[in-house]
TORZAKE-679107 format. One record per residue (C-alpha): residue number from 1; residue in three letters; chain; x, y, z. Coordinates in steps of 0.5 Angstrom, whole numbers, plus 500, padded with zeros to 3 digits. Example, Ala and Ser with C-alpha at 12.3 -4.5 7.8 and 13.67 -1.06 7.14 Angstrom:
REM residues 2
    i   aa  ch   xx   yy   zz
    1  ala   A  525  491  516
    2  ser   A  527  498  514
//
This chain:
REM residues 515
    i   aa  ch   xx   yy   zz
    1  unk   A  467  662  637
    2  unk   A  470  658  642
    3  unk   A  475  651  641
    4  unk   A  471  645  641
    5  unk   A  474  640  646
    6  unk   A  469  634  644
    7  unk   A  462  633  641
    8  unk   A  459  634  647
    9  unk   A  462  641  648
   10  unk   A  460  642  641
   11  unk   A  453  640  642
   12  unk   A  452  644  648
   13  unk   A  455  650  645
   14  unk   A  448  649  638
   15  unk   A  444  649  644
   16  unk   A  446  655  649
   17  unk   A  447  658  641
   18  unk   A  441  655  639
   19  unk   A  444  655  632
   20  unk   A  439  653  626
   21  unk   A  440  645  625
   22  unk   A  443  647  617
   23  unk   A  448  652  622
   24  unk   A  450  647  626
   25  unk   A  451  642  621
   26  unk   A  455  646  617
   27  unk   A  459  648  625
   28  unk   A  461  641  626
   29  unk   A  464  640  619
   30  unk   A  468  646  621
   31  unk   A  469  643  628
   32  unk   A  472  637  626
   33  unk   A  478  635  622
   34  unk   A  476  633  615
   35  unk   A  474  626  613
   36  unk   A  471  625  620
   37  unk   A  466  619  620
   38  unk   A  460  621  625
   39  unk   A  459  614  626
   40  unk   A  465  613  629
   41  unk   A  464  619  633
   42  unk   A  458  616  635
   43  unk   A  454  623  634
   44  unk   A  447  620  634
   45  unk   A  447  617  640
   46  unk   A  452  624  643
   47  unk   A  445  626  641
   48  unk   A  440  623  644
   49  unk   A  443  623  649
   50  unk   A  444  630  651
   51  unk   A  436  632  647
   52  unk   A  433  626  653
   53  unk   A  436  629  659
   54  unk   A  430  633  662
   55  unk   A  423  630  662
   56  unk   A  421  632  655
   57  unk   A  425  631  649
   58  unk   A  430  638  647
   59  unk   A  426  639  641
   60  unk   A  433  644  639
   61  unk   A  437  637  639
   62  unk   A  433  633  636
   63  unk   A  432  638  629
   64  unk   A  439  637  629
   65  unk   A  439  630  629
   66  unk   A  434  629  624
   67  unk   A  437  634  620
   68  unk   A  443  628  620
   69  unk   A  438  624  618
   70  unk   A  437  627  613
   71  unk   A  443  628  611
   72  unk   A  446  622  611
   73  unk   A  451  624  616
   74  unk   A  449  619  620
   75  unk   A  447  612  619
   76  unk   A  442  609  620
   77  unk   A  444  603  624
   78  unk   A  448  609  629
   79  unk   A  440  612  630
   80  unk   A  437  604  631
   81  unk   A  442  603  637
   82  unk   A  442  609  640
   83  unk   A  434  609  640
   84  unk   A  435  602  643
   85  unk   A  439  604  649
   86  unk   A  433  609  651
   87  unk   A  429  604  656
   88  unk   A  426  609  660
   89  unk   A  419  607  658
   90  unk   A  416  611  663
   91  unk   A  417  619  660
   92  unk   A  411  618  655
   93  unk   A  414  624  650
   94  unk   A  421  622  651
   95  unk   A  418  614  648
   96  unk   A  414  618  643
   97  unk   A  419  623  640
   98  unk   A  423  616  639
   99  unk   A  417  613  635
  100  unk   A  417  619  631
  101  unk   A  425  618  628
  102  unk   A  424  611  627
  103  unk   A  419  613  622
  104  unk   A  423  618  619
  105  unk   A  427  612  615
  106  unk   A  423  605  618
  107  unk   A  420  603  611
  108  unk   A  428  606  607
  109  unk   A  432  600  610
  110  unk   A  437  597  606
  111  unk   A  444  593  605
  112  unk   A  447  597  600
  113  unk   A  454  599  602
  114  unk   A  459  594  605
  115  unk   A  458  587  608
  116  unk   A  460  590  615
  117  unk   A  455  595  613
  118  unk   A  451  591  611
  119  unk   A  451  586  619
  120  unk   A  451  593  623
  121  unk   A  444  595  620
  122  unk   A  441  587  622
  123  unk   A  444  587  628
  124  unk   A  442  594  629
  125  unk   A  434  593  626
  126  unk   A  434  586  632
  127  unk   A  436  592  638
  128  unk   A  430  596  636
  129  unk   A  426  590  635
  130  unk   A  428  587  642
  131  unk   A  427  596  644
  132  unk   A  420  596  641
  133  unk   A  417  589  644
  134  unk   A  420  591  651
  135  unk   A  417  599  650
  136  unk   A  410  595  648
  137  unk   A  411  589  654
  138  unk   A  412  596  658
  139  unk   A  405  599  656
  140  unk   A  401  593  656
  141  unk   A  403  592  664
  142  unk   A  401  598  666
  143  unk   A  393  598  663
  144  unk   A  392  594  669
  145  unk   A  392  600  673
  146  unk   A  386  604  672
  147  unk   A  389  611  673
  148  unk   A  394  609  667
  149  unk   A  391  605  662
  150  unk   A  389  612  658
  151  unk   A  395  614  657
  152  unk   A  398  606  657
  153  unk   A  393  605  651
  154  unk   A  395  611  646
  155  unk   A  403  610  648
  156  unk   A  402  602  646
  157  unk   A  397  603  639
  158  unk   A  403  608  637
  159  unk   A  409  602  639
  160  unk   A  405  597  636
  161  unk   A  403  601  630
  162  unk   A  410  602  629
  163  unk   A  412  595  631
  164  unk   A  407  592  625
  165  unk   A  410  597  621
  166  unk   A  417  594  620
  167  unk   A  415  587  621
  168  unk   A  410  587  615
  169  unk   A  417  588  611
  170  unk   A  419  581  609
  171  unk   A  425  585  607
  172  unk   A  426  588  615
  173  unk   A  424  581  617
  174  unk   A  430  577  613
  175  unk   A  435  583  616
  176  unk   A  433  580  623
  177  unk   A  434  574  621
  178  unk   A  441  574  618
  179  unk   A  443  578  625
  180  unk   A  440  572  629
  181  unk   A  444  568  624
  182  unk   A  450  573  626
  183  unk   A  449  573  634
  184  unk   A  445  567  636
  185  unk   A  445  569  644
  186  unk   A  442  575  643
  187  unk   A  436  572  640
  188  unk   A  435  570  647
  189  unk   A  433  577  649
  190  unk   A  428  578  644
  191  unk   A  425  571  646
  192  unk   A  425  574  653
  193  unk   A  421  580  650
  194  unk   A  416  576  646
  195  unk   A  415  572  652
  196  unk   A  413  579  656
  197  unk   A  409  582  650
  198  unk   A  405  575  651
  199  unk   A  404  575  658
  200  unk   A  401  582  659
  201  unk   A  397  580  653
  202  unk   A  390  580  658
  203  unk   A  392  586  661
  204  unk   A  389  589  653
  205  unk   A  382  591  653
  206  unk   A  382  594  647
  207  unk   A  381  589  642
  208  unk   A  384  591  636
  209  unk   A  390  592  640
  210  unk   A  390  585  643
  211  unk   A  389  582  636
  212  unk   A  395  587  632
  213  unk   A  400  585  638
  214  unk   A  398  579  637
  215  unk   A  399  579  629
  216  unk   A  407  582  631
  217  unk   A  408  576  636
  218  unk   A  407  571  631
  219  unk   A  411  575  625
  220  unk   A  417  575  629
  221  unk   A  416  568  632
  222  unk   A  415  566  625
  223  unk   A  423  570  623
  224  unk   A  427  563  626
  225  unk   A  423  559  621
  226  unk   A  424  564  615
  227  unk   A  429  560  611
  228  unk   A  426  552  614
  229  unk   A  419  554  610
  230  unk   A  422  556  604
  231  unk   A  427  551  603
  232  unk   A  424  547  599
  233  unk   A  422  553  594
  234  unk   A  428  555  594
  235  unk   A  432  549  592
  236  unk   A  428  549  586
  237  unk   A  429  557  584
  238  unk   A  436  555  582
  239  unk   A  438  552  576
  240  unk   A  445  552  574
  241  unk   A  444  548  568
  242  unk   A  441  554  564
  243  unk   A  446  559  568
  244  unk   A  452  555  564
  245  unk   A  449  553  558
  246  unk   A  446  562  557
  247  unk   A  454  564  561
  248  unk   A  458  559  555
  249  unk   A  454  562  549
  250  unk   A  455  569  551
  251  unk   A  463  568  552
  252  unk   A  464  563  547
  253  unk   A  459  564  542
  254  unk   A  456  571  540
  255  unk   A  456  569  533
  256  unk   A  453  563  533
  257  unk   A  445  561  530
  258  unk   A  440  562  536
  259  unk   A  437  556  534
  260  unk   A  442  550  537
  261  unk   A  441  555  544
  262  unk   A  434  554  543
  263  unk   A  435  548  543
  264  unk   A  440  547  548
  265  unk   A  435  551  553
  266  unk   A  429  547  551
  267  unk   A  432  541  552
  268  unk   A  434  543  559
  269  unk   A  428  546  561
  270  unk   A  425  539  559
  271  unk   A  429  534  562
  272  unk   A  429  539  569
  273  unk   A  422  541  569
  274  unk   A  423  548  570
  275  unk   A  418  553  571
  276  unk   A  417  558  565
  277  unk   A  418  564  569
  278  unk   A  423  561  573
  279  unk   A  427  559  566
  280  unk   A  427  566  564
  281  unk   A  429  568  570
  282  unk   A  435  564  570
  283  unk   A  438  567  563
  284  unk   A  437  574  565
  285  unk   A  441  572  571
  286  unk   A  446  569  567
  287  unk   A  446  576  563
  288  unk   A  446  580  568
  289  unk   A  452  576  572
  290  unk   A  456  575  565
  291  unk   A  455  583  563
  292  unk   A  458  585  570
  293  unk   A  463  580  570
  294  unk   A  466  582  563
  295  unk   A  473  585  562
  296  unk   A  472  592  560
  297  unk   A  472  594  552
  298  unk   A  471  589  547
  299  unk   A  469  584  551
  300  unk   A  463  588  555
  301  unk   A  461  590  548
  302  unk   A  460  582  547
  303  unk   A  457  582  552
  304  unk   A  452  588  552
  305  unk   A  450  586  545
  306  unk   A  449  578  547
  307  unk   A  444  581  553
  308  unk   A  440  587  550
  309  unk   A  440  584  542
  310  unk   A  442  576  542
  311  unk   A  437  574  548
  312  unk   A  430  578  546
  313  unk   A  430  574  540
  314  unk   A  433  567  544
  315  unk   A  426  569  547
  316  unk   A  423  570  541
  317  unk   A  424  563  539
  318  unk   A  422  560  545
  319  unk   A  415  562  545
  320  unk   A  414  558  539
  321  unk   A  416  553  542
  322  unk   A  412  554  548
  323  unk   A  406  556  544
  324  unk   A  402  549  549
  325  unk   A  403  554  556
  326  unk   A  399  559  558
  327  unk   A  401  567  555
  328  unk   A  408  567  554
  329  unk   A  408  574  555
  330  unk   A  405  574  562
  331  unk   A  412  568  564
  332  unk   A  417  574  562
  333  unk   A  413  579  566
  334  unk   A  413  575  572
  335  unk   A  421  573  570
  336  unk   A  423  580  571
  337  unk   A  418  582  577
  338  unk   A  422  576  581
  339  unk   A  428  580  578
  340  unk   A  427  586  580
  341  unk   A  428  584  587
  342  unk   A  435  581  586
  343  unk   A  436  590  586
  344  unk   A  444  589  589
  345  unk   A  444  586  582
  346  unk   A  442  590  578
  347  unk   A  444  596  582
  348  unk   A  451  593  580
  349  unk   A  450  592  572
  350  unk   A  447  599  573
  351  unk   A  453  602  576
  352  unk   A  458  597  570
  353  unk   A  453  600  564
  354  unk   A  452  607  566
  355  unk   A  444  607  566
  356  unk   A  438  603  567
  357  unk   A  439  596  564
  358  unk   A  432  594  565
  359  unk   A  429  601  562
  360  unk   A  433  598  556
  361  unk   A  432  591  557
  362  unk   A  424  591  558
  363  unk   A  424  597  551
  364  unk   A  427  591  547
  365  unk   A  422  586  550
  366  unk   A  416  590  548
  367  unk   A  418  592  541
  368  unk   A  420  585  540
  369  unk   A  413  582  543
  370  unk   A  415  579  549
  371  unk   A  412  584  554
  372  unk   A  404  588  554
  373  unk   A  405  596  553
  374  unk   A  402  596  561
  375  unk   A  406  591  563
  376  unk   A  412  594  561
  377  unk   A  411  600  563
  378  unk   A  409  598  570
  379  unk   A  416  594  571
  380  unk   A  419  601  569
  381  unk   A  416  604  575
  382  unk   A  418  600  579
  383  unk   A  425  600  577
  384  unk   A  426  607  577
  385  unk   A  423  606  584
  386  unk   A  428  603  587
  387  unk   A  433  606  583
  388  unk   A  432  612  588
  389  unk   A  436  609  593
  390  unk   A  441  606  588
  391  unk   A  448  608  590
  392  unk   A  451  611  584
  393  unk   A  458  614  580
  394  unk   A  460  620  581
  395  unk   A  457  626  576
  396  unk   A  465  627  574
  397  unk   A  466  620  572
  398  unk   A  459  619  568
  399  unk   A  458  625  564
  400  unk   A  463  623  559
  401  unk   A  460  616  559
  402  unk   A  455  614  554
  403  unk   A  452  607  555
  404  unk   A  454  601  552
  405  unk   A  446  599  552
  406  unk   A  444  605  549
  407  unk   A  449  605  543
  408  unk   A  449  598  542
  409  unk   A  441  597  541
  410  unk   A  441  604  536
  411  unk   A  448  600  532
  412  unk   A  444  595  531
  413  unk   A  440  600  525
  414  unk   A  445  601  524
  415  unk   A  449  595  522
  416  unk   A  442  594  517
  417  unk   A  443  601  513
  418  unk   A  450  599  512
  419  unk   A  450  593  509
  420  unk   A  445  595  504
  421  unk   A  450  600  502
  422  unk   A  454  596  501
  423  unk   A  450  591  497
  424  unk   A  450  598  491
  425  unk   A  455  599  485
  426  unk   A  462  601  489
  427  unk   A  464  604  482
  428  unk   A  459  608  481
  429  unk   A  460  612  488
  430  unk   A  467  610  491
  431  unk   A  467  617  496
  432  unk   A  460  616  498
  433  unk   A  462  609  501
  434  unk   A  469  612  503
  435  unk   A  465  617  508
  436  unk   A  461  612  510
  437  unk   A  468  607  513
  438  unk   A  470  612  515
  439  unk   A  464  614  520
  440  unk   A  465  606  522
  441  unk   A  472  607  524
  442  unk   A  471  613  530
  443  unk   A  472  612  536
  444  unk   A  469  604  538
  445  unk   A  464  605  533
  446  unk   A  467  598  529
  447  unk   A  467  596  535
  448  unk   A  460  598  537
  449  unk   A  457  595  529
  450  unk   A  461  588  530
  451  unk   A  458  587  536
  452  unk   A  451  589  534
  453  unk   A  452  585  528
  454  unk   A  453  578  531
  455  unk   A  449  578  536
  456  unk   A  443  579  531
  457  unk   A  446  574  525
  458  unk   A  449  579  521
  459  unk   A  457  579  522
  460  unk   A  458  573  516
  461  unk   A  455  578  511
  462  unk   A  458  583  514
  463  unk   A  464  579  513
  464  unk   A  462  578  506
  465  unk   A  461  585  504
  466  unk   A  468  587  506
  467  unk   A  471  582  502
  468  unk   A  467  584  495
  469  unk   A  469  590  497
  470  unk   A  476  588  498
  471  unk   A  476  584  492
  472  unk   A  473  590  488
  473  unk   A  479  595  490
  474  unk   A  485  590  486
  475  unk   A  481  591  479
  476  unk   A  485  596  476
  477  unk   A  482  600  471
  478  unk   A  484  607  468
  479  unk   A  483  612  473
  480  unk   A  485  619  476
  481  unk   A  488  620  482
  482  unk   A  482  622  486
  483  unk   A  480  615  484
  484  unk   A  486  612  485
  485  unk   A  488  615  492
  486  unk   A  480  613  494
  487  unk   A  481  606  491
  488  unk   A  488  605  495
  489  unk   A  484  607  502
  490  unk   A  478  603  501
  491  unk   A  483  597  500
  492  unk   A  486  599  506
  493  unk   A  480  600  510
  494  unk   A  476  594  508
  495  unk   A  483  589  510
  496  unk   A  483  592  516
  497  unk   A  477  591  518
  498  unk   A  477  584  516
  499  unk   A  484  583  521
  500  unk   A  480  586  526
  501  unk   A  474  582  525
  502  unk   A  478  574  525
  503  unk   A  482  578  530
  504  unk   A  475  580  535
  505  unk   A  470  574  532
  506  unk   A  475  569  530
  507  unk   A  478  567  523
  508  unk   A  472  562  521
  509  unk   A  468  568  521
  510  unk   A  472  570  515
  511  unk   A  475  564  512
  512  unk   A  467  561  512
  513  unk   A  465  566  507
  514  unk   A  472  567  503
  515  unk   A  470  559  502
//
């Protein structure tokens, strides 16, 4: 294998070689040093470049670039910018084969990596605009001239196809609208583009061809207006007030009654005329952001018990005081389908957590009434949908880690069992509820029990079993050994347990119930 001087040299080298495309990708990691970005090494557009030399696309060269397309070698961004510096529009098969790349990933576009990521695939996503209204313009000029219109007319359906294709995304359509908000000059030239598109409009015979050329004119005239049309909405989709009132409880309250949150929400959502639906979204936002933001340990407990066990009985609550408005299960379905389109935020609390919090979230909802089966498992769907391209943590990092959700909701039985073992005759088998202290003193499961039982109420009585247990552990009575080693441990485990509980929860959890 001869030295590699350049990427050129080694694209040059696959060809004459007709290397495989898996040969040449694993070739070119041999070739350059290790940790090589190949967006910085421009390899998309080394590529075409070498692929659109003669009449017809190289089909060799371009399998190698759909295989970095595959691969994630290259970005997507790097492919957009490459296909946009192709203005050749007459080699027919050349435009075609471009066509057919944006294809491969037009309809996966997604800002998921780092803001400057982010701005390059907008500002690269308005280049293949302004490459795809000038390649349309192109073919519509020639249909004027008889000889050509045929094969004007197929090369132009298939532009325009692929034009209506990324414009019907609203997603797609905010990407460009950010990119003309980043780079306000260069919207002259999609102005400029549109302005050809318009003019060459009557050259069309084709009805239908005129008619969804026009229907992408106005999608894109309609992208500097996006934010105007929706300011009004969006001004009224954000209520601060709840987000403090659901992010202070949750920080400050865990222990607390639902009913005064109720309450406090209820009111809130009165005086300010919110939205069921939009209410709803709010406390999950809330949840979410609180969820992500907590400190690692105990407090990400806190939290995690807060948002899968506290607030579905919040939401419980506040049915019954919402009994007058339409079906209250259809207000939260419509809140999590709004929140299933903040995806960034639930990739992050899916990355924080280790799994798929909305799974458990919506689990939870429907076995406390909030949500139809169908509903739910519609949500689930979708979800898991867009999990797909969800950045994730490494498998080395999370096979060990099991989700704070998942151990939190199956604590929550847990807390019950315990506490009616508690409730029995500690005399009559002191070993049996030493194994089961012991079983709560593993690993974080205190921890895990604590956290579960405050969001559901439970913490006081809790509080209150030890402190009996405690204060059973000081009766002397004449005993073995056995008994009375097993008698010192549970006085040591229940004090310990109550010193971590006034040192977790606060001591007013502690001296409430000794009052």
């Amino acid at each position: 294998m001869m030295k590699v001087v350049n990427l050129k040299q080694a694209i040059l080298q696959a060809w004459k070689e007709r290397w495989s495309d898996y040969q040449w990708a694993i070739n070119m990691k041999k070739f350059f040093p290790k940790g090589t970005t190949w967006d910085i090494l421009n390899l998309a557009e080394a590529l075409l470049e070498q692929a659109m030399i003669g009449p017809s696309p190289n089909p060799l060269l371009l399998s190698y670039l759909k295989y970095a397309i595959s691969s994630q070698m290259v970005s997507y961004s790097t492919v957009l910018m490459a296909i946009s510096k192709f203005d050749d529009f007459s080699r027919d098969l050349c435009i075609q084969s471009l066509l057919e790349i944006m294809d491969m990933f037009c309809d996966q576009l997604s800002c998921r990596g780092k803001a400057e990521e982010c701005i390059g695939l907008c500002r690269a996503l308005m280049s293949a605009l302004i490459w795809m209204l000038r390649c349309a313009a192109s073919y519509a000029e020639k249909m004027k001239e008889p000889l050509e219109q045929g094969v004007a007319e197929s090369q132009l359906e298939m532009c325009l196809e692929r034009l209506a294709k990324v414009l019907a995304s609203t997603k797609n359509r905010a990407l460009i609208h950010i990119a003309k908000l980043e780079e306000t000059p260069s919207w002259g030239a999609v102005e400029q583009s549109l302005a050809k598109l318009g003019d060459s409009l009557g050259h069309i015979g084709n009805s239908m061809l005129r008619n969804q050329a026009e229907e992408c004119i106005g999608l894109v005239k309609s992208i500097p207006t996006m934010l105007s049309v929706h300011s009004e909405q969006l001004n009224k989709t954000g209520f601060p007030t709840v987000h403090a009132v659901v992010l202070l409880e949750g920080t400050m309250n865990l222990t607390g009654e639902p009913q005064p949150l109720v309450e406090q929400l209820m009111m809130v959502k009165r005086m300010q005329r919110i939205p069921s639906s939009l209410f709803i979204l709010e406390i999950w936002k809330a949840c979410f952001v609180g969820l992500i933001e907590s400190p690692e340990g105990t407090e990400e407990l806190k939290w995690t018990a807060f948002t899968f066990l506290k607030i579905p009985q919040v939401l419980v609550k506040l049915k019954k005081y919402m009994q007058g408005e339409k079906d209250f299960s259809e207000d939260v379905n419509c809140a999590f389908e709004f929140l299933l389109k903040l995806t960034p935020l639930l990739d992050k609390a899916d990355q924080r957590c280790n799994c798929d919090c909305i799974n458990f979230l919506l689990q939870e909802c429907s076995k406390q009434g909030l949500l139809s089966e169908a509903n739910m498992n519609n949500l689930v769907a979708k979800r898991a949908a867009d999990r797909e391209h969800a950045p994730r943590l490494k498998s080395a990092e999370n096979a060990n880690i099991q989700p704070n959700p998942g151990l939190i909701l199956r604590a929550e039985p847990t807390v019950t069992n315990i506490l009616k073992t508690m409730d029995s005759d500690h005399s009559k088998s002191p070993e049996g509820l030493l194994g089961v202290l012991g079983h709560m003193l593993s690993g974080k499961s205190l921890d895990l029990l604590l956290a579960a039982a405050a969001a559901t109420g439970k913490l006081k009585s809790f509080a209150q079993k030890f402190i009996k247990l405690n204060e059973f552990t000081k009766q002397i009575n004449v005993e073995g050994s056995k008994a009375a080693s097993v008698r010192a441990l549970l006085f040591d485990i229940s004090f310990l347990m109550l010193c971590h509980v006034a040192q977790t929860y606060g001591s007013e959890v502690i001296v409430w119930e000794a009052g």
